[in-house]
Structures are given as C-alpha cells and as structure tokens.
C-alpha positions as CSV (number, residue, x, y, z in Angstrom):
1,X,-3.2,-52.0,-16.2
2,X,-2.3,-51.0,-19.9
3,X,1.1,-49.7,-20.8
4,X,0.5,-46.4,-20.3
5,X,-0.7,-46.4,-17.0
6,X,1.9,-48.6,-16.2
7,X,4.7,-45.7,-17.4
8,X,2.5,-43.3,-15.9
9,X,2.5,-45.1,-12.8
10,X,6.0,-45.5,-13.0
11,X,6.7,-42.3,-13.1
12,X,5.1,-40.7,-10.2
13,X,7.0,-43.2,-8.8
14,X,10.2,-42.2,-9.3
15,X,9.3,-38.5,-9.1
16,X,8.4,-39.7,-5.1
17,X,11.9,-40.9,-5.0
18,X,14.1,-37.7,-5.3
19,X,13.7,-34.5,-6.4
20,X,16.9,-33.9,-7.4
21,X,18.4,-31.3,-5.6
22,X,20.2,-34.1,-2.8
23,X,23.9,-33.4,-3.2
24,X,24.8,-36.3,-5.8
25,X,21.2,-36.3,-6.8
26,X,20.7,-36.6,-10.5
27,X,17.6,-34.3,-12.0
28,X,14.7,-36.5,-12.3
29,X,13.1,-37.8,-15.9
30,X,11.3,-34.3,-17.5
31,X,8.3,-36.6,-18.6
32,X,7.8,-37.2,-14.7
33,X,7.1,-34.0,-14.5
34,X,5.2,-33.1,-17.4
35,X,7.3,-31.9,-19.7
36,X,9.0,-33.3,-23.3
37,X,12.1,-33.8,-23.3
38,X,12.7,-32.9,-26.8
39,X,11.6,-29.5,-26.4
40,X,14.8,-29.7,-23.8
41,X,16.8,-31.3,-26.5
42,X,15.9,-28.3,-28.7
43,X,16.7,-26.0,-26.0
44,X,20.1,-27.9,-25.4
45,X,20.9,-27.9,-28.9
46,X,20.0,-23.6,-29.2
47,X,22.2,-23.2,-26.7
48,X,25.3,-25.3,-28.4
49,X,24.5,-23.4,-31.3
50,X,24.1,-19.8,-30.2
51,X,27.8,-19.7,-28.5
52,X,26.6,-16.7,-25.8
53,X,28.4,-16.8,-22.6
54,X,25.8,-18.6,-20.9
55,X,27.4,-20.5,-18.0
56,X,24.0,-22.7,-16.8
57,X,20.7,-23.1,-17.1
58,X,18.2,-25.4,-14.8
59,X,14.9,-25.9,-14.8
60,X,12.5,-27.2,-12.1
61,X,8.7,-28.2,-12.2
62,X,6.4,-28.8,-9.0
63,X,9.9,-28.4,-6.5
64,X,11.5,-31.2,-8.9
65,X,14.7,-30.7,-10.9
66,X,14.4,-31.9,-14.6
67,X,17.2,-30.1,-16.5
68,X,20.6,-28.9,-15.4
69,X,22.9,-27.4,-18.0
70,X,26.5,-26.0,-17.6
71,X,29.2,-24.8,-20.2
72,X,32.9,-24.2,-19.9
73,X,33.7,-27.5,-18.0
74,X,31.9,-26.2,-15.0
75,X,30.1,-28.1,-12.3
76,X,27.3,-28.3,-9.7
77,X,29.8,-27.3,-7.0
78,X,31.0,-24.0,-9.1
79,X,29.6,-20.6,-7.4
80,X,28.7,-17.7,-9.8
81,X,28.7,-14.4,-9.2
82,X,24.5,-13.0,-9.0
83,X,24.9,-9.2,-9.8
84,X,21.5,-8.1,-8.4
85,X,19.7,-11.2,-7.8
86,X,21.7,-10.6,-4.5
87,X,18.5,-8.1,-4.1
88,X,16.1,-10.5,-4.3
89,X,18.1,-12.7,-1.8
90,X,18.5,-9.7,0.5
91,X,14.8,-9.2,0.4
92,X,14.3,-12.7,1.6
93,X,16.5,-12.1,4.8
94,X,14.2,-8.6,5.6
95,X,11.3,-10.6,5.4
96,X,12.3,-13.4,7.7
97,X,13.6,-10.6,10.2
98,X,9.7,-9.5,10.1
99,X,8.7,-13.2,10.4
100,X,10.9,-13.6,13.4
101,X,10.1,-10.4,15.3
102,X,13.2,-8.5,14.6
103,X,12.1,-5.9,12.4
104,X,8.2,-4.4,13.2
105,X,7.4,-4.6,9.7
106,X,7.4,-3.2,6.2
107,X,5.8,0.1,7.2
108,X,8.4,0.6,10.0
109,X,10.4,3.6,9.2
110,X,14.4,3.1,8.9
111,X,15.4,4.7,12.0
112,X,13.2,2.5,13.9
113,X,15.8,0.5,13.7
114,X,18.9,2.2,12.6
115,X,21.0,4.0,15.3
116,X,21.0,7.8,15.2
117,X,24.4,7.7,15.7
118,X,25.0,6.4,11.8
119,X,23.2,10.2,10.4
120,X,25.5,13.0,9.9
121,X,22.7,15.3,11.7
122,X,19.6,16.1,13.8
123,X,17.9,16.8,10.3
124,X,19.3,13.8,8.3
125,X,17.7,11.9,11.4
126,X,14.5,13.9,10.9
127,X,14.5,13.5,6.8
128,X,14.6,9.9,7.0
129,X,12.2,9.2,9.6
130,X,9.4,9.2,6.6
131,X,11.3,5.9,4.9
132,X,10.1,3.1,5.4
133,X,11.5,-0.7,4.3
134,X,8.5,-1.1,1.8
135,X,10.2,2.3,0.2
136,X,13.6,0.8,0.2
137,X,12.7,-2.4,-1.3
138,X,10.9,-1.1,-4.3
139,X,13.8,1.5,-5.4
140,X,12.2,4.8,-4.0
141,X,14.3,6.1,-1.4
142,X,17.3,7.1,-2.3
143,X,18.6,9.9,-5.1
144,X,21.5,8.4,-6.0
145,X,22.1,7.6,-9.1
146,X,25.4,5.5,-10.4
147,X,26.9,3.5,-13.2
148,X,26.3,2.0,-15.1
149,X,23.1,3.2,-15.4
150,X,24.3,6.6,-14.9
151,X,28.0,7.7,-15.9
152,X,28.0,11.5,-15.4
153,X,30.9,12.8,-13.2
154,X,28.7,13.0,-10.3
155,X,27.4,9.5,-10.2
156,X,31.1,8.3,-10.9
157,X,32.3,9.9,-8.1
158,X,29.8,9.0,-5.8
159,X,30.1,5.5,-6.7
160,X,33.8,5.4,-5.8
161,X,33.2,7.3,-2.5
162,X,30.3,4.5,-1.4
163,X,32.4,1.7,-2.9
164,X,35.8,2.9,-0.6
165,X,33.6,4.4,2.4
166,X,34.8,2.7,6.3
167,X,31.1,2.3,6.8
168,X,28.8,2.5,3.3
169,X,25.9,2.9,5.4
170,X,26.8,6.2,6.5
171,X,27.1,7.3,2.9
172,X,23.8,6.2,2.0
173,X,22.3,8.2,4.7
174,X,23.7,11.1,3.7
175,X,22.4,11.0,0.2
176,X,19.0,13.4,-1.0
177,X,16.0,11.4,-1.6
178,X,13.5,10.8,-4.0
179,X,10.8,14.0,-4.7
180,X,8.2,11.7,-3.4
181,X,9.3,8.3,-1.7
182,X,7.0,5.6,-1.6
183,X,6.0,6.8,-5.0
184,X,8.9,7.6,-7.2
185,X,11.5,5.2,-8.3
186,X,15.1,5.2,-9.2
187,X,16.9,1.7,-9.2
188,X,20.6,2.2,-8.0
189,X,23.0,0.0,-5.8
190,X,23.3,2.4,-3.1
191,X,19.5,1.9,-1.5
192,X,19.9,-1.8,-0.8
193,X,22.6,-0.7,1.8
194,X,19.7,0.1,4.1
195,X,18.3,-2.9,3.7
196,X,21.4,-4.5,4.6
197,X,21.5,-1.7,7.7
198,X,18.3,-2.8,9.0
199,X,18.9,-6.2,9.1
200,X,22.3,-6.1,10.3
201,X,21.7,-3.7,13.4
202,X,18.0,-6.0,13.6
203,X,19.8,-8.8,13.9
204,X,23.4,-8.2,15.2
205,X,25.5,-10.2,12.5
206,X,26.3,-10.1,8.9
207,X,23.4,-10.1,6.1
208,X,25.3,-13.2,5.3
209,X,25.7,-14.9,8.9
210,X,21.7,-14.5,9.2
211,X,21.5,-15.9,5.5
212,X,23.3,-19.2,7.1
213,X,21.0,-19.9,9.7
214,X,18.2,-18.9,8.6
215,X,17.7,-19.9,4.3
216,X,21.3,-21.7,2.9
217,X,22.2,-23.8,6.1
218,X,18.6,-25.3,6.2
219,X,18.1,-25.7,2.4
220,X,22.1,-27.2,2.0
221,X,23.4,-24.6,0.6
222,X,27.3,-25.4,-0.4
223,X,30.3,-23.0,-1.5
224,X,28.6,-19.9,-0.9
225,X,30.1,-16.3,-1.0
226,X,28.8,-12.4,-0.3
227,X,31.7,-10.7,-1.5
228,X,32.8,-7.0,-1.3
229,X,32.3,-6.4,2.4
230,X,33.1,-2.5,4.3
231,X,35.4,-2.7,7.0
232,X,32.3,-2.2,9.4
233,X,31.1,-5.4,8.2
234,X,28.5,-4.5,6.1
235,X,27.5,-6.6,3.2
236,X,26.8,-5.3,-0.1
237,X,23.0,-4.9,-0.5
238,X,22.9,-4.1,-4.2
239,X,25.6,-7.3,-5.8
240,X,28.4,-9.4,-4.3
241,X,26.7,-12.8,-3.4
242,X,28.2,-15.8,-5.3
243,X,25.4,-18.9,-5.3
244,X,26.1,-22.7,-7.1
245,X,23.0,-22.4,-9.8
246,X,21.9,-25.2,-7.9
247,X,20.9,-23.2,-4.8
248,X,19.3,-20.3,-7.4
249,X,16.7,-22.8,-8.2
250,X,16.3,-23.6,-5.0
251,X,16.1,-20.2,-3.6
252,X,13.1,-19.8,-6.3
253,X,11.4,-23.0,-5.4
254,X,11.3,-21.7,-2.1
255,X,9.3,-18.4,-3.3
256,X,7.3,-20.9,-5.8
257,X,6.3,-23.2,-2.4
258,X,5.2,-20.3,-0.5
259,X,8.5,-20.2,1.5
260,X,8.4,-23.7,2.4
261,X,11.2,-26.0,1.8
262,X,10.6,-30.4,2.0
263,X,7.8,-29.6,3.8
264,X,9.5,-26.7,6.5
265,X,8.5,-23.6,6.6
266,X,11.5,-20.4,6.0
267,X,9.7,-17.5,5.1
268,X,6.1,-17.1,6.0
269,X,3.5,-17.4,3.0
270,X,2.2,-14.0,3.6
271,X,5.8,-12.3,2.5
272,X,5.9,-14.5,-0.5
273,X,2.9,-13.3,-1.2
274,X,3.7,-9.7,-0.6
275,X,7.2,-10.5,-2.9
276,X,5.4,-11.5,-5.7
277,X,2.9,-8.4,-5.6
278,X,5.0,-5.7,-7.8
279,X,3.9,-1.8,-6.4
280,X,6.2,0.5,-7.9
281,X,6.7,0.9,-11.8
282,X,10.1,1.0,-13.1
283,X,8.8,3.3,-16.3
284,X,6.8,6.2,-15.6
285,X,5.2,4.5,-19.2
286,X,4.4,1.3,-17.8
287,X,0.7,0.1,-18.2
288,X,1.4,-1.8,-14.8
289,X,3.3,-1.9,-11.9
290,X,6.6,-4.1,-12.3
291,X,8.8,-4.1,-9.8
292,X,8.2,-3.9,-5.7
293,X,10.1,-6.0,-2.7
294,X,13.3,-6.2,-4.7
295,X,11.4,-8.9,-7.1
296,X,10.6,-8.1,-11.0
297,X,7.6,-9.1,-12.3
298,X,7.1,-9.9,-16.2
299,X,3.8,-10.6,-17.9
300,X,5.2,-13.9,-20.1
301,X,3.2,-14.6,-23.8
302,X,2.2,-17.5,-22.4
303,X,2.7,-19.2,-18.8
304,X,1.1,-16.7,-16.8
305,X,3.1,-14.0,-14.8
306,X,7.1,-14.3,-14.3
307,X,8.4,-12.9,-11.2
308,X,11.9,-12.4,-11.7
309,X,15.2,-12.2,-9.5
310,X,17.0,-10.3,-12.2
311,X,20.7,-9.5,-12.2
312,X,23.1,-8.0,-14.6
313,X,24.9,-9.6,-17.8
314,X,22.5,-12.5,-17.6
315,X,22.0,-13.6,-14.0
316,X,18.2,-14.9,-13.3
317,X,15.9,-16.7,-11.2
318,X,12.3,-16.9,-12.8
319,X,9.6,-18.2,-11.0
320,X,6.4,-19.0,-13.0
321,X,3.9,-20.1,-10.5
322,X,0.6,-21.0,-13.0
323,X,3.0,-23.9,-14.6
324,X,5.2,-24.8,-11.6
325,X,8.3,-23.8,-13.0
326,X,11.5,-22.4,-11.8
327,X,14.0,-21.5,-14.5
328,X,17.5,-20.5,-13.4
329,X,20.2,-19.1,-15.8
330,X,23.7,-17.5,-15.0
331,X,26.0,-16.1,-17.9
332,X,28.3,-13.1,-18.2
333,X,26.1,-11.7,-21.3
334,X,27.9,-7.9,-22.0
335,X,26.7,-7.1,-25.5
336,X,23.0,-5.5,-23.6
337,X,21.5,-9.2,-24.5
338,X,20.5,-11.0,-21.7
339,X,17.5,-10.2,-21.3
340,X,16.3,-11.0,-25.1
341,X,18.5,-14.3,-24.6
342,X,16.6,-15.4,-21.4
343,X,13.3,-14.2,-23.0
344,X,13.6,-16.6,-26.0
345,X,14.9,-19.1,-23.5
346,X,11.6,-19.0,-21.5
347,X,9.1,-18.6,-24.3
348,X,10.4,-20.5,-27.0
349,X,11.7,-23.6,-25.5
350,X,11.0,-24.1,-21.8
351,X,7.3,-22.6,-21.5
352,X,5.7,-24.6,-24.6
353,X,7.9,-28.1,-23.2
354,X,5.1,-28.2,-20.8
355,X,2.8,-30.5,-21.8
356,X,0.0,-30.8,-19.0
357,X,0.1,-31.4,-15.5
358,X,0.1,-34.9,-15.4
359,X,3.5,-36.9,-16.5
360,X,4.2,-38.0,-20.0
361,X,5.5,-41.4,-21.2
362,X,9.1,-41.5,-21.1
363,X,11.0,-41.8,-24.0
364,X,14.5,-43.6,-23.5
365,X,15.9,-42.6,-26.7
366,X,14.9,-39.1,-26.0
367,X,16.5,-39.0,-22.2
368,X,19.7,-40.7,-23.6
369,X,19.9,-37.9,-26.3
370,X,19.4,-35.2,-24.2
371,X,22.0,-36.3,-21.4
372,X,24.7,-37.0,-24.3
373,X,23.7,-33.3,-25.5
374,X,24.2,-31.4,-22.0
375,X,27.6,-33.3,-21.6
376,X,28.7,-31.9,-25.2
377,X,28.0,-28.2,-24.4
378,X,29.3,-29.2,-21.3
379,X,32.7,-29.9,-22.0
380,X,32.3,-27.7,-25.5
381,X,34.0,-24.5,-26.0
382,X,34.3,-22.4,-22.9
383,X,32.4,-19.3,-22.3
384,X,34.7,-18.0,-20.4
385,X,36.9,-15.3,-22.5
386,X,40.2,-13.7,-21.6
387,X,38.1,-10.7,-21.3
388,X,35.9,-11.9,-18.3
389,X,36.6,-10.2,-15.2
390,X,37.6,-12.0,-11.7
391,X,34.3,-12.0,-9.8
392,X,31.8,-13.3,-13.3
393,X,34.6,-16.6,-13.3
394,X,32.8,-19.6,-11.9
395,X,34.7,-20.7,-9.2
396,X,34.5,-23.3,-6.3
397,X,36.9,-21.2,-4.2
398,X,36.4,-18.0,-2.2
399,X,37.0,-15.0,-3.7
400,X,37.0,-12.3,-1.2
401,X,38.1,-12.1,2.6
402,X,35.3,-11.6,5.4
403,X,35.6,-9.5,8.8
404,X,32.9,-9.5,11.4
405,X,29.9,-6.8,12.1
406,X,30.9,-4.2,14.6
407,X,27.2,-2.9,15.1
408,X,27.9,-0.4,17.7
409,X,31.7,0.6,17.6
410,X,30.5,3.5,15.1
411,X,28.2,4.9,18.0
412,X,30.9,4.5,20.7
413,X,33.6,6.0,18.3
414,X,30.8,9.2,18.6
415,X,29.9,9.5,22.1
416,X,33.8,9.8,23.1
C-alpha cells in the first residue's frame, strides 16, 4: 500500500472514530472529510481580518465536524441568542407533532386544534377555519405587519400590544388576514404564535418542553434557553430561543440526514423533505419560490441549492445537501450586512474548500496552522461592543425566567 492510500486509509479511519460533536469531542481533521484545510485557514484569517461582530462559525461535512470558530473569548458551552432561526426550530417541533399523531397534518385547519374559546367571536372562529399550518408556516396568514420591517404607528403599537398581551395567542387571532392565504405572503413575528398555539394545545406543554424530549434531549443538547415567554405559557414562535452553535449545526445535520440522528430517527424523512421544498415567494418578483415551512431556500453560485434557517443580525444555519455541508454562523451583525457577510463566507471560502468526496492527504503543518489561527481570533478582540444588547451576549447562563402552560385555564376563565 503506497503512501497515499496509507493516509487515505488512515483517514477514514479516524473519521469512524468521532464525529466531533461528543461533548469534549474535538472536530475531526477537514482532509478526512474532503476538504483543504487551507481554504479554512483563508477563511480563518478573513475573519481575523474583517473585525465584523461574528461570534462563531462551524462547519460540518457528511454529519462530521471539521471547523469550529468562536471570537470574543467565547466557548462551546456559550448559548446565542437565534433571532428567527427559532422559526425553523419551531417548524421542526410541528412536524414531529404530525409524525407523532398529534396534529392531523399540514392541511389541518388551525381550529382543528385550537380551542374556540381562545377567538374573540363566532366569526373570528368562522374566518379562520380556512388556515391551515402549511399557511402559517410559509408567512401567509396573518396581516400584521411589525418592526422592524414595518415602523408605522400602527405596526408599533401593535407590536407592543402582542409583546405585553396575558396570552399572545389571543392577539394573533384577532388580527385580519392576508387577501388570499395560502397564496400571499407577509413575514412578521406575530404568525409563528399559531404555530406555537398548535403545538402547545397538540401537545399540552411548552414549545420548549416538547423540544426537550423530542429533538435537544436526544441529540445532547446543553445550556439551552426559549426566552420571552407570556404568562399563559406560550413560547415565542417568531425569536427567543438561545442554542450553543454546537447544537445549530446539529440541528442542520439533522435536516441534512433526513431527520435522523447517529443512526435514530427524529423527524420523519418525508417532513424533511417537505421543509426543504420552498412554496411561497417572499418577492412578488422572484423567478422562484423561496421560502415555505419556515425554511429559506437560496440558489448558491456553486454547491447546489442552500436551504437556510435564517435569523436576524447574522444568525444562520445552512444546509447544502449536493456537498454534504452544514455551515452554522451566529454574530450580532447591525449595519444590514449579514447576509452579504455569510454570502461571501459560503461561496468564497467554504464551498470551493471542498475538494471531492473522497478524503485528502493531511497536511500537519496545515492543521497546526489552522488550530493556532482559530485560537488567535479566539482570544482576539471581542465582538462584543458596549452597544450590544442583553439577549445577542453569548452567555452560558439563563437569561429569562420560565412558567408552565396552562392550556385550558383561558377556556375555564370563559365558561364562568
């Protein structure tokens, strides 16, 4: 066996041994997996160089860990705040209600399973017996638009009156809707909250409780948080959740392995599937439908399609299934950047370091160099300004204080 096969040999070998996500778990070699580990010492150096609040980056290829970045002195055990890629985690939970029986199915209208105690009326009953979950998780249900997409008067105010409501779901069910659900689309924070309805009163606990057992529990999950709970016990549908970037790139491995995780099965293929199959377009312009299931999808320069858990000021979770990757990046980007920083991220450095499907000969000089790199930007300046608000701080602490779901007090409180 020459020298090459012997590295090559080598290196499947080690790839068998861990895939890097095991709590202490280093990432495992990038030639291993296919991929050069000085296009990741390019990348590591860009993003010394370019000083943007990015807080971590990871990448992942074939369900194995091969880069894992952090500024500001963080950690693996710090939690960041995921703006809307709590969406795409909340879309996860509907479909494994399906899976499970608790919810009928996408086509099942709202009040299938909402109680008619939680509408205002007879005709707000009546209005919303035409919405179904597949219209809530693309973004056409609801009329209600808020900041900071929208920052009229209106949309202010009804942003602090959903933000302070007892019980938010109530709010959302008293807003208009879309001209033409099912086809229209308006993104907003306020439809999520019937996702979170549905499977809260599906499943009789919090959208977080049901996360536990069903995804974060089984996939070790650690230092978790869904923040910004009502005092019904509703979780926030639109933002909130705090994730290690760890458990991001899990989370989109998962989606990447058909909703299978070391070999167990969390989500049934056929809602992966369905996840990953954009109906609705966010642009009436749009050549192609891009969005659908509370899932983006992006048509990459190369690599094949990106499907994209995509939240605010930098927060993302970018599964590219033609190449096996999973790229995860968290930041508190406010200058209207992020997404031009996570494009060039993805196209110019991570897409083009992979080199084939089968590994590469490992270069010690290169691994060394890149390790020293990620522990300079590591412990480099912080990204962190004085100007960062509470929730975008990495932290390994709890933020926020949790009270349980009360799924039926609303409807006693009405029948007396």
């Amino acid at each position: 066996m020459d020298g090459a096969a012997v590295t090559a040999h080598q290196a499947v070998a080690d790839a068998a041994r861990s895939d890097g996500f095991s709590h202490g778990a280093d990432a495992v070699a990038p030639e291993n997996e296919g991929l050069d580990s000085n296009a990741l010492i390019a990348l590591t150096e860009w993003i010394r160089d370019h000083r943007a609040p990015i807080f971590s980056v990871l990448v992942s290829r074939n369900g194995r860990l091969v880069y894992e970045l952090y500024t500001s002195s963080l950690t693996r055990e710090h939690a960041h705040y995921q703006m809307s890629v709590t969406k795409s985690v909340l879309s996860a939970l509907v479909g494994v209600a399906i899976d499970r029986g608790l919810l009928t199915g996408p086509d099942a209208s709202v009040t299938e399973t909402l109680p008619r105690a939680l509408f205002a009326s007879d005709a707000d009953f009546a209005r919303f017996r035409p919405v179904t979950i597949h219209h809530v998780l693309g973004m056409s249900a609801l009329d209600a638009p808020d900041p900071p997409r929208v920052t009229t008067p209106e949309a202010i105010e009804r942003h602090r009156r959903f933000r302070t409501a007892p019980n938010r779901l109530r709010v959302a069910l008293a807003q208009p809707l879309l001209e033409s659900p099912g086809r229209a689309y308006q993104y907003n924070d306020v439809t999520p909250t019937l996702a979170v309805g549905v499977v809260q009163y599906a499943t009789a606990t919090t959208a977080l409780e049901f996360a536990e057992q069903s995804l974060f529990q089984p996939m070790a999950f650690r230092n978790y948080e869904w923040m910004h709970q009502d005092p019904a016990g509703l979780d926030l549908g639109g933002f909130g959740l705090r994730l290690r970037p760890i458990d991001m790139q899990k989370f989109g491995v998962l989606y990447l392995n058909g909703g299978r995780w070391r070999g167990r099965s969390l989500i049934s293929g056929g809602w992966i599937q369905r996840s990953f199959s954009p109906w609705n377009r966010s642009r009436p312009q749009a050549a192609d439908p891009d969005y659908g299931w509370f899932w983006w999808r992006s048509a990459r320069r190369s690599g094949g399609a990106a499907h994209i858990a995509n939240g605010w000021k930098g927060q993302r979770i970018a599964v590219l299934p033609r190449l096996g990757l999973v790229v995860t990046m968290t930041a508190c980007i406010e200058d209207g950047s992020a997404d031009a920083v996570f494009n060039e991220l993805l196209d110019r450095f991570v897409v083009p370091s992979a080199r084939g499907d089968r590994p590469l000969r490992r270069d010690p000089a290169a691994e060394a160099r890149l390790a020293r790199l990620r522990e300079e930007v590591r412990t480099g300046p912080s990204r962190v300004s004085p100007q960062t608000e509470t929730r975008m701080i990495p932290s390994i602490q709890t933020k926020d204080r949790r009270v349980p779901f009360r799924p039926y007090e609303d409807v006693k409180l009405k029948a007396n």
